[in-house]
Jmol script that loads the backbone (N, CA, C; Angstrom):
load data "model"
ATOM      1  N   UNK A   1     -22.628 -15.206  25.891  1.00  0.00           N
ATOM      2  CA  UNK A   1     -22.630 -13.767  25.765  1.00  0.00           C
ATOM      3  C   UNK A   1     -23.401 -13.139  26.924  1.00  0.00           C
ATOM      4  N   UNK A   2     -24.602 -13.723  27.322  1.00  0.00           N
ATOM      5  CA  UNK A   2     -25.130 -13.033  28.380  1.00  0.00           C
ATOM      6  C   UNK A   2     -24.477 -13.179  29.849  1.00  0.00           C
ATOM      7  N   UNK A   3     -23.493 -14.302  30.104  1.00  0.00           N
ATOM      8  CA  UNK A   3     -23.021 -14.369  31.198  1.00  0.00           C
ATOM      9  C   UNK A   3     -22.142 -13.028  30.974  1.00  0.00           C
ATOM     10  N   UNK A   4     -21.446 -12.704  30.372  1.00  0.00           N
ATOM     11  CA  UNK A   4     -20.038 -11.756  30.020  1.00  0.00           C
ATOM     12  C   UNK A   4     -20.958 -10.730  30.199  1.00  0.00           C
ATOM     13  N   UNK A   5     -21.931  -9.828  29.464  1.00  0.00           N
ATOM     14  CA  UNK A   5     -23.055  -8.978  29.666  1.00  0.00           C
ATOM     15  C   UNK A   5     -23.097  -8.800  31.118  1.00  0.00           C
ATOM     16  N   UNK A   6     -23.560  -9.906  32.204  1.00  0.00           N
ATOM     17  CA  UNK A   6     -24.211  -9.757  33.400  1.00  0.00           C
ATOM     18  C   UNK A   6     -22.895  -9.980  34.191  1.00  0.00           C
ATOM     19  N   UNK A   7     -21.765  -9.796  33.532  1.00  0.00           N
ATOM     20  CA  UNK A   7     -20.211  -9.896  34.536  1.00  0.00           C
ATOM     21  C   UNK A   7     -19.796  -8.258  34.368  1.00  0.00           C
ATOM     22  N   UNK A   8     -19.910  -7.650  32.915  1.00  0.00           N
ATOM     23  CA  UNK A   8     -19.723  -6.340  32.805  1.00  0.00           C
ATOM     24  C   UNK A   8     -21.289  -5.637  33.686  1.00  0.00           C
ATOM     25  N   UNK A   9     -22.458  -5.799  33.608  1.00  0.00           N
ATOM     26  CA  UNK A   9     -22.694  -4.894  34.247  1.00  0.00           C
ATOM     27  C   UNK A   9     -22.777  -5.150  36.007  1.00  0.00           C
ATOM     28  N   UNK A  10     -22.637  -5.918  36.262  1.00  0.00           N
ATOM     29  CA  UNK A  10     -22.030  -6.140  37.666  1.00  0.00           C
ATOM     30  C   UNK A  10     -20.514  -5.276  38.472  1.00  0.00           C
ATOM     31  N   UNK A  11     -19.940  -5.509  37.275  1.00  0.00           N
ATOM     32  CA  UNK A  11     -18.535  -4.832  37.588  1.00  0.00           C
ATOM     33  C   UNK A  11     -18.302  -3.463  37.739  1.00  0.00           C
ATOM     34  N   UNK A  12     -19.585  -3.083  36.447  1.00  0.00           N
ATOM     35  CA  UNK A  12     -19.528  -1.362  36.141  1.00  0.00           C
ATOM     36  C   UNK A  12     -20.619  -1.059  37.633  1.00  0.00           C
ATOM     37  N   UNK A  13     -21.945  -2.038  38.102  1.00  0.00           N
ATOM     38  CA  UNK A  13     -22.482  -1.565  39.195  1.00  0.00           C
ATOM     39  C   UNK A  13     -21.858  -1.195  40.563  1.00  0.00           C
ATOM     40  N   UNK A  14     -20.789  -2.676  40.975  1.00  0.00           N
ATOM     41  CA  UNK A  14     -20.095  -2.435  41.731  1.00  0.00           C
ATOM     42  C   UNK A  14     -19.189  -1.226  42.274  1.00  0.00           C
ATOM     43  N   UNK A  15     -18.671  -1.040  40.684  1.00  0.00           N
ATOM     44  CA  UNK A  15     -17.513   0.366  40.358  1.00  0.00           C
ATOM     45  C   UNK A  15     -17.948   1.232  41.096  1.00  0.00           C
ATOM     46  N   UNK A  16     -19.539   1.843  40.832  1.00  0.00           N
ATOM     47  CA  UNK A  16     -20.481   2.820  40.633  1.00  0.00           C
ATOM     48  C   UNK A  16     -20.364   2.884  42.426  1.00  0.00           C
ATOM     49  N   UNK A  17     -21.172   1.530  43.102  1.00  0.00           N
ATOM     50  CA  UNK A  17     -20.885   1.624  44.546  1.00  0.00           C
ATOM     51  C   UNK A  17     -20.103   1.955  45.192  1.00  0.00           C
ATOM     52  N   UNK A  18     -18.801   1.515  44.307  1.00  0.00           N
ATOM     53  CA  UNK A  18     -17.777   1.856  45.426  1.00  0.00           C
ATOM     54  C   UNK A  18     -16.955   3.322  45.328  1.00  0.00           C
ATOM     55  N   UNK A  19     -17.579   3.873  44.074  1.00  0.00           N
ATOM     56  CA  UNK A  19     -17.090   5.008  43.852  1.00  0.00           C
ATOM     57  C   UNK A  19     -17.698   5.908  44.638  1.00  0.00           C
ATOM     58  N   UNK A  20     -18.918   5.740  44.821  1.00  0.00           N
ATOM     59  CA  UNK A  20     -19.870   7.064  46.037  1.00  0.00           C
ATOM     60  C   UNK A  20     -19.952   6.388  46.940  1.00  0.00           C
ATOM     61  N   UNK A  21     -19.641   5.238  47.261  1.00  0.00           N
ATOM     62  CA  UNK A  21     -18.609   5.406  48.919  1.00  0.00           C
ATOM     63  C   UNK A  21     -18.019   5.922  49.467  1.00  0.00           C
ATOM     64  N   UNK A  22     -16.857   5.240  48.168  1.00  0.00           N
ATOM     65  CA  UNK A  22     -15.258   6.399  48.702  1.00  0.00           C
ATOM     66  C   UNK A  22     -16.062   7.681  48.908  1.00  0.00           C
ATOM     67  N   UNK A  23     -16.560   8.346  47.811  1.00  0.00           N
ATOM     68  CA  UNK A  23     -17.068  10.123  48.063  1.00  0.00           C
ATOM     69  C   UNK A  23     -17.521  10.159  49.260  1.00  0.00           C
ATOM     70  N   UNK A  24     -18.511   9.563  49.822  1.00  0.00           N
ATOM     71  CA  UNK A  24     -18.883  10.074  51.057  1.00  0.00           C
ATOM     72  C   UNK A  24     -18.082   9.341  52.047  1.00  0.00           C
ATOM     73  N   UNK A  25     -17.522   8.727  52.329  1.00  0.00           N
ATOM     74  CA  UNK A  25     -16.682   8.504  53.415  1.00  0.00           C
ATOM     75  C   UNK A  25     -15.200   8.277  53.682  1.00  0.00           C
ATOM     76  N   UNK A  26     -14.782   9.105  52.398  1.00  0.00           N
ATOM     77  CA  UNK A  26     -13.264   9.501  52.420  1.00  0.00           C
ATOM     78  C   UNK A  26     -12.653  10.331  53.415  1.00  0.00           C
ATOM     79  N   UNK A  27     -11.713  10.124  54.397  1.00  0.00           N
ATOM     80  CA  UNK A  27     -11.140  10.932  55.049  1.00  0.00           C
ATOM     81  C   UNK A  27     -10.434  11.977  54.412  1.00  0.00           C
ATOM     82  N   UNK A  28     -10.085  12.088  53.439  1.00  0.00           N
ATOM     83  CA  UNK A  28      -9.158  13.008  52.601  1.00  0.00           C
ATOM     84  C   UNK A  28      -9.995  14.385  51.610  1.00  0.00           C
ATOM     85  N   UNK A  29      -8.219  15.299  51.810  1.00  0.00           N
ATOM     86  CA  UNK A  29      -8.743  16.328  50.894  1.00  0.00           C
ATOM     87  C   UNK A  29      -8.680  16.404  49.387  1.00  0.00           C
ATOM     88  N   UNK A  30      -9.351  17.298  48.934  1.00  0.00           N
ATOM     89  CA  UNK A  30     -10.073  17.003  47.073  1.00  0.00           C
ATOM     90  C   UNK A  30      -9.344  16.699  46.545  1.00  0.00           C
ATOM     91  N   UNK A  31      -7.807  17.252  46.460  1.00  0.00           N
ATOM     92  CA  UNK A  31      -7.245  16.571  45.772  1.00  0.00           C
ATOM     93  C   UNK A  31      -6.276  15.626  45.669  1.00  0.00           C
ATOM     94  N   UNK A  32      -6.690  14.704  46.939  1.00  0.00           N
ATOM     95  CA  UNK A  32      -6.317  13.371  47.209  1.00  0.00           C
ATOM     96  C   UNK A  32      -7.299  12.339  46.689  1.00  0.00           C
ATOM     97  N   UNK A  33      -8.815  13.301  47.167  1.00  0.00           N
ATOM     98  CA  UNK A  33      -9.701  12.269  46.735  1.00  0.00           C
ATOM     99  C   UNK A  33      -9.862  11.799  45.114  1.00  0.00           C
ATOM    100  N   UNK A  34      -9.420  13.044  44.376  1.00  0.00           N
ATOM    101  CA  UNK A  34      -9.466  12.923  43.023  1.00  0.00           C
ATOM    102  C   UNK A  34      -8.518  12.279  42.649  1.00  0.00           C
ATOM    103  N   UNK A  35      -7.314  12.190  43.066  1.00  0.00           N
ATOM    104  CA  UNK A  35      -6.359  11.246  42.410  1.00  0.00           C
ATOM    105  C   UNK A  35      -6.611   9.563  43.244  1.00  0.00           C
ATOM    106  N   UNK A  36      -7.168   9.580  44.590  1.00  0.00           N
ATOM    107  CA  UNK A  36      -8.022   8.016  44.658  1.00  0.00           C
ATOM    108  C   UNK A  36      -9.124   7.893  43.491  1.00  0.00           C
ATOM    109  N   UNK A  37      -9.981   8.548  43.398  1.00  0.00           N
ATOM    110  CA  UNK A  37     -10.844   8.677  42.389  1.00  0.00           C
ATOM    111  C   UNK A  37     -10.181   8.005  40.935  1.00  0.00           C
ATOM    112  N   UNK A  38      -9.721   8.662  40.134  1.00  0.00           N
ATOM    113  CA  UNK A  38      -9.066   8.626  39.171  1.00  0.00           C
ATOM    114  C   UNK A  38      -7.926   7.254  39.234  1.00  0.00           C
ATOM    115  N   UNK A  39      -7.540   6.933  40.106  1.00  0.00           N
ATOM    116  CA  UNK A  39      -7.086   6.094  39.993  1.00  0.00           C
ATOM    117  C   UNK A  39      -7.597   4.265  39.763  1.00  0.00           C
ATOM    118  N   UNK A  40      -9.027   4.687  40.608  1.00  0.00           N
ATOM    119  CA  UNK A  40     -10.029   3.252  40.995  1.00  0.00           C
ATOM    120  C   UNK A  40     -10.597   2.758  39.670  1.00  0.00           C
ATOM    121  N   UNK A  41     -11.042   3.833  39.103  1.00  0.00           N
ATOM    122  CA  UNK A  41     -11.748   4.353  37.200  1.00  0.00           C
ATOM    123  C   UNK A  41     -10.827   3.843  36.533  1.00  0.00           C
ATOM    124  N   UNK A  42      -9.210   3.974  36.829  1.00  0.00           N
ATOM    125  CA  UNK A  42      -8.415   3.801  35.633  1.00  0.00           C
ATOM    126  C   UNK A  42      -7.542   1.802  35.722  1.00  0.00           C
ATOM    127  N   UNK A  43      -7.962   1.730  37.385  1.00  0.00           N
ATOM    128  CA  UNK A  43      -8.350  -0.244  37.734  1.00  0.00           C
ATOM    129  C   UNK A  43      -9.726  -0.559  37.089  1.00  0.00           C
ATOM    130  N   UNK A  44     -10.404  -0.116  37.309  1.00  0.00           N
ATOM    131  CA  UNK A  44     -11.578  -0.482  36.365  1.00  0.00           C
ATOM    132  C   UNK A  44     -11.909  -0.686  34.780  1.00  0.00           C
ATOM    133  N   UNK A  45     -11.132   0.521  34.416  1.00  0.00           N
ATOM    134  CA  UNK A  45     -11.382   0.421  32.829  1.00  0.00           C
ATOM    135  C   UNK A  45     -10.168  -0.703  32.300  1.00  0.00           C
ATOM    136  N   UNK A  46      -9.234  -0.887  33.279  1.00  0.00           N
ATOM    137  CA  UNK A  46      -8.328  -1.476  33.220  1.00  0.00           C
ATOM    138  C   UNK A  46      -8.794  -3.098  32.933  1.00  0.00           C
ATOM    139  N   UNK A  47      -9.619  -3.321  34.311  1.00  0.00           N
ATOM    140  CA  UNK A  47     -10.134  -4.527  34.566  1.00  0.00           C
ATOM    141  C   UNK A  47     -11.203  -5.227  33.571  1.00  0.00           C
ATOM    142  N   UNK A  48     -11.861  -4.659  32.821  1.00  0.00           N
ATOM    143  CA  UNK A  48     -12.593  -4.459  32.248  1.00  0.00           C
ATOM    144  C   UNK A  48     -12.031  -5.083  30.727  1.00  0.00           C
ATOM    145  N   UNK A  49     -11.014  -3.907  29.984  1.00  0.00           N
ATOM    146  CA  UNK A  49     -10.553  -4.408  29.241  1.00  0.00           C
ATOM    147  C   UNK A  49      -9.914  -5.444  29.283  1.00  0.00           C
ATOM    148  N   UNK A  50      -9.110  -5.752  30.139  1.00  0.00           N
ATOM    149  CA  UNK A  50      -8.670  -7.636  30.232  1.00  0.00           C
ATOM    150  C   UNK A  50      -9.269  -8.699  29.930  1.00  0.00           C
ATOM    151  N   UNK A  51     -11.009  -8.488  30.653  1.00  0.00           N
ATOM    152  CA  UNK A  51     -11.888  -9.075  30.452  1.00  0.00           C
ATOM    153  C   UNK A  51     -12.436  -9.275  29.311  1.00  0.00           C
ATOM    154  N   UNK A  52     -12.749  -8.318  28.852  1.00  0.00           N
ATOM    155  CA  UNK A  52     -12.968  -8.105  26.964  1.00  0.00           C
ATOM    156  C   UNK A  52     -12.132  -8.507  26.168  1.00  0.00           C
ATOM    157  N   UNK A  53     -10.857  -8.460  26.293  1.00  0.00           N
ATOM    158  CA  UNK A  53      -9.960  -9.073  25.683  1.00  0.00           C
ATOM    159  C   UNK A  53      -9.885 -10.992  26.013  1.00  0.00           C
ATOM    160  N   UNK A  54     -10.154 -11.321  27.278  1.00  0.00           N
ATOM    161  CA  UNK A  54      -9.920 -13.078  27.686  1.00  0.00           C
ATOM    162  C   UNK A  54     -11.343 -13.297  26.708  1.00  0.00           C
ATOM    163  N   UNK A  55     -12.266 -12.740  26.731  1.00  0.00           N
ATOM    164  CA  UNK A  55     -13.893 -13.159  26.310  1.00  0.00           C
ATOM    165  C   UNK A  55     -13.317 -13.171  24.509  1.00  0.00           C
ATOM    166  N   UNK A  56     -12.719 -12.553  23.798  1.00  0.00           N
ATOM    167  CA  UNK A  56     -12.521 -11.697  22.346  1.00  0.00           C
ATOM    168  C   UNK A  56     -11.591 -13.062  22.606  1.00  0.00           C
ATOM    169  N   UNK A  57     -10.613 -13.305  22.441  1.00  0.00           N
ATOM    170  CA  UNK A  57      -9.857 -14.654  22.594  1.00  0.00           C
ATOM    171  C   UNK A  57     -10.481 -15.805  22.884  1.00  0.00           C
ATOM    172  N   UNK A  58     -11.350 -16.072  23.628  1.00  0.00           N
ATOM    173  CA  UNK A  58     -11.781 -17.285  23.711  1.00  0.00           C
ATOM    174  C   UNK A  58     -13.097 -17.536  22.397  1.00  0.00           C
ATOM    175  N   UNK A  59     -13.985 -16.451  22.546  1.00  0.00           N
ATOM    176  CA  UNK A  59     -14.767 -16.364  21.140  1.00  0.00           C
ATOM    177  C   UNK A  59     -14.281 -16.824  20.014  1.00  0.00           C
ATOM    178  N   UNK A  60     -13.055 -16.000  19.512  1.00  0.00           N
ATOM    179  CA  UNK A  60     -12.309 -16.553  18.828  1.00  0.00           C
ATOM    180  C   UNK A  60     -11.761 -17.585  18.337  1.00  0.00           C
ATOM    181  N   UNK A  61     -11.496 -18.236  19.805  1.00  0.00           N
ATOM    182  CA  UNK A  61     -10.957 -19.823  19.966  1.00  0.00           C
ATOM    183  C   UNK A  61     -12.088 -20.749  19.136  1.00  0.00           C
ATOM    184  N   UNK A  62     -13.210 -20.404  19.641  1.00  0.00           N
ATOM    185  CA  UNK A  62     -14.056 -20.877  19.726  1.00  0.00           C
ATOM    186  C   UNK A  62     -14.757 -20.954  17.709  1.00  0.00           C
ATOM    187  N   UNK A  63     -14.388 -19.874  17.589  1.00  0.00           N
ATOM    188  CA  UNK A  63     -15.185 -19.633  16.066  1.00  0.00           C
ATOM    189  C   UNK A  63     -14.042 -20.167  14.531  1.00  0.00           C
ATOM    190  N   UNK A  64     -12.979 -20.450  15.535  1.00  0.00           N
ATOM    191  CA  UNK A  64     -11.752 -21.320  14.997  1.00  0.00           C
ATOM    192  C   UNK A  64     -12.157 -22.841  14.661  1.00  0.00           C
ATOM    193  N   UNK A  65     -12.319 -23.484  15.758  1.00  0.00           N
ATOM    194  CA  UNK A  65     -12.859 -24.708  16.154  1.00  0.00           C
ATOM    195  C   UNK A  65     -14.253 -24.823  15.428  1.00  0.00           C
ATOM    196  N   UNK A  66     -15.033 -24.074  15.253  1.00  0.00           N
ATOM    197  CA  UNK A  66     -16.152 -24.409  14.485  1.00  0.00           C
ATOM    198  C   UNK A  66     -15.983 -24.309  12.835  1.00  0.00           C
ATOM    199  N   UNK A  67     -15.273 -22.930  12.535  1.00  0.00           N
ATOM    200  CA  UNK A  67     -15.166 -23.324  10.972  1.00  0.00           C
ATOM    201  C   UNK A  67     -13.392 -24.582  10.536  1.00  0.00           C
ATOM    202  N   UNK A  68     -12.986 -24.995  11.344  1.00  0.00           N
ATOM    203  CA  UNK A  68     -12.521 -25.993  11.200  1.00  0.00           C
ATOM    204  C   UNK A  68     -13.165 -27.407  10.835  1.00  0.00           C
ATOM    205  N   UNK A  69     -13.883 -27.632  11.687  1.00  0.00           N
ATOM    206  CA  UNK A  69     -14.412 -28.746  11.922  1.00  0.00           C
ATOM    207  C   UNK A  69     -16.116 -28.601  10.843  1.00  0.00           C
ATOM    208  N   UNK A  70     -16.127 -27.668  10.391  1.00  0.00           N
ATOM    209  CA  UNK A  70     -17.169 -27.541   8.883  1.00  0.00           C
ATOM    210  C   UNK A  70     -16.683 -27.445   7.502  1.00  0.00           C
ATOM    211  N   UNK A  71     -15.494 -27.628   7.367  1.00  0.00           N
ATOM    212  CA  UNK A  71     -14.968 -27.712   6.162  1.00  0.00           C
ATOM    213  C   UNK A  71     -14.705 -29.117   5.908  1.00  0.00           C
ATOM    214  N   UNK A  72     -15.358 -28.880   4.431  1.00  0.00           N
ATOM    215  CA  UNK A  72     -15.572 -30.440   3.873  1.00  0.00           C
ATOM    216  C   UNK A  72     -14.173 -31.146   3.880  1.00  0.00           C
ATOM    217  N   UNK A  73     -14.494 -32.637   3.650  1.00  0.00           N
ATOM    218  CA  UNK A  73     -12.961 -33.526   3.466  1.00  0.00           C
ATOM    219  C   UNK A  73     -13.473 -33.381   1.870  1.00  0.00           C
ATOM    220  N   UNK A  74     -12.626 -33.814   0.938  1.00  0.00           N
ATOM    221  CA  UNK A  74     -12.160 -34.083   0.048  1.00  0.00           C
ATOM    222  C   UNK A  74     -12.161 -35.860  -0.053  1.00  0.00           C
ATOM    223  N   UNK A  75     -13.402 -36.226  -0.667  1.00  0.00           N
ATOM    224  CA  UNK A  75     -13.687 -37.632  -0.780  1.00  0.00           C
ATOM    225  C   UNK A  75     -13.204 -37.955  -2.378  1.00  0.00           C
ATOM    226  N   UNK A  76     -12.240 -38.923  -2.617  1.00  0.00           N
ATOM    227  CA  UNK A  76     -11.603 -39.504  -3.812  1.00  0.00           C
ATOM    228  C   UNK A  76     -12.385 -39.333  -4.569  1.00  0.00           C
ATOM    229  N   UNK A  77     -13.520 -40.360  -4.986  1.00  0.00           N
ATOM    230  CA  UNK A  77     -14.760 -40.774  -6.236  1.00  0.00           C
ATOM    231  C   UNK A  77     -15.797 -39.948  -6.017  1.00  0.00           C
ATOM    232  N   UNK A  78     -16.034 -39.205  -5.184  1.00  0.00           N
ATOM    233  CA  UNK A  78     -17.630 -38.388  -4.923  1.00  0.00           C
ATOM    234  C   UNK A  78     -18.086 -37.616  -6.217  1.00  0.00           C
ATOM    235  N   UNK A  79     -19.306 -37.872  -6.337  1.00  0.00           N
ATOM    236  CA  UNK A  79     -19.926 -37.396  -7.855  1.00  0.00           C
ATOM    237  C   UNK A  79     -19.939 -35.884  -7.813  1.00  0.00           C
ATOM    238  N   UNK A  80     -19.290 -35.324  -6.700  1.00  0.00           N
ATOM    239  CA  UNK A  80     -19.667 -33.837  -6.609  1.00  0.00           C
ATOM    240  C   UNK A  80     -18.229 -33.249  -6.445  1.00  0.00           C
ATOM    241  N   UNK A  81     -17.379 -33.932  -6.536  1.00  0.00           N
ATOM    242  CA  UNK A  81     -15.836 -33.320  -6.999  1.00  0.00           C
ATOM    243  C   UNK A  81     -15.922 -33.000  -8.410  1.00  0.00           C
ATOM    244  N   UNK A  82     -14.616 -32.122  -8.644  1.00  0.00           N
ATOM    245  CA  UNK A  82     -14.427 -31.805  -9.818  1.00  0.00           C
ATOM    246  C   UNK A  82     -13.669 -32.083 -10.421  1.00  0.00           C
ATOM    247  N   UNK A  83     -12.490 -33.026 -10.201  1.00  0.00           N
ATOM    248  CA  UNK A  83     -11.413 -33.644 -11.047  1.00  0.00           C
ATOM    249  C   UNK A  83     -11.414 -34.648 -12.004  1.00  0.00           C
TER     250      UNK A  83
END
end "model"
wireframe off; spacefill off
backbone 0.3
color backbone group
């Protein structure tokens, strides 16, 4: 969990950088820059959710595999069956 944590806020820092970049050293007018703008935000939230979603799937995978492998067998004679 903390790697995924320190991958999202890396990604959202990066975002952040490269977003007041572009602002200050965009050749273009406002409302070019706003639809670059708007567009980088909407790869990001994009990127983001993919990520949340591969992490939510593999968790998953993962919490599969564990209550699998904790469920009792069913031993014939055991004094703690009920048949």
């Amino acid at each position: 969990m903390n790697k995924f944590m320190g991958f999202l806020a890396g990604a959202f820092c990066g975002a952040l950088v490269g977003s007041v970049a572009s602002l200050l050293y965009a050749p273009m007018s406002g409302k070019e820059l706003q639809a670059e703008a708007r567009n980088r935000f909407e790869n990001i939230v994009s990127e983001t959710r993919y990520a949340a979603q591969a992490k939510q799937a593999e968790l998953q995978a993962k919490l599969a595999d564990l209550v699998s492998s904790s469920q009792p067998t069913k031993v014939g004679n055991s004094p703690y069956s009920h048949n």
